[in-house]
N, C-alpha and C positions, 0 to 999 in steps of 0.2 A: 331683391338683394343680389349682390354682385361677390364673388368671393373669385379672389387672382393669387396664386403660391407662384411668386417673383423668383423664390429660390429658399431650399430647406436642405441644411448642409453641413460642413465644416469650412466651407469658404464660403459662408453667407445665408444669411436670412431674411427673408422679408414675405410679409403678406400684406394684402391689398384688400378693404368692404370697404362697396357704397351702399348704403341705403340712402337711398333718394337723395337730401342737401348734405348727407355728411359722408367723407371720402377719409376711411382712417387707414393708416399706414401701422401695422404691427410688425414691428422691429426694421432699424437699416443697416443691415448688414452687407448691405452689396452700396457700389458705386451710388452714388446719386444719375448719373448714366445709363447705368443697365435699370435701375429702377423705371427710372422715364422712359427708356425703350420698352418696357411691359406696359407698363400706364397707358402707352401710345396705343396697344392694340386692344384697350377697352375706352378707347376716344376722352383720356385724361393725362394728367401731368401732375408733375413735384406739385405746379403752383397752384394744382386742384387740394390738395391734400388741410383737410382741416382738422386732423386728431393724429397723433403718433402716442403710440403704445411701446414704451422699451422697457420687454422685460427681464432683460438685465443686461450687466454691463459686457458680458465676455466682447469679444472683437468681432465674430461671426453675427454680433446682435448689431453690431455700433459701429460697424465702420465708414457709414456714409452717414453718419448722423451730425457732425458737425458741417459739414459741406452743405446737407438739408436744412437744419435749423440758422444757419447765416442769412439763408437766400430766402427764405417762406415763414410763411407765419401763417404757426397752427397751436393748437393746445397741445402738450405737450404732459404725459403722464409715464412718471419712472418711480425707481426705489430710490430714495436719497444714498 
């Protein structure tokens, strides 16, 4: 198992597991950008990403999550 902290903060959040076929993204609160710049130095990307976890909506959680969710396709779990 792989575990990557992208960024934990007030401008941004995001984490990063693979276990083995599945690459989940917990929370996008940073760029889609600076996201794929981290991904990069564990030899993955946005368009590896097969589960996003958003757990909740503030803007520190979610601000790269439309820019993410137009371009890839992945499962996809939040609060309504």
């Amino acid at each position: 198992m792989l575990f990557l902290n992208i960024g934990s903060g007030s401008k941004g959040n995001a984490s990063f597991i693979n276990t083995g076929e599945t690459n989940l993204l917990i929370d996008a609160g940073l760029s889609v950008k600076r996201i794929n710049k981290a991904l990069k130095k564990v030899k993955k990307e946005v368009g590896n990403i097969t589960d996003l976890i958003i757990t909740h909506e503030h803007s520190d959680h979610v601000n790269g999550f439309l820019t993410l969710f137009k371009n890839n396709n992945f499962n996809l779990y939040m609060t309504k």
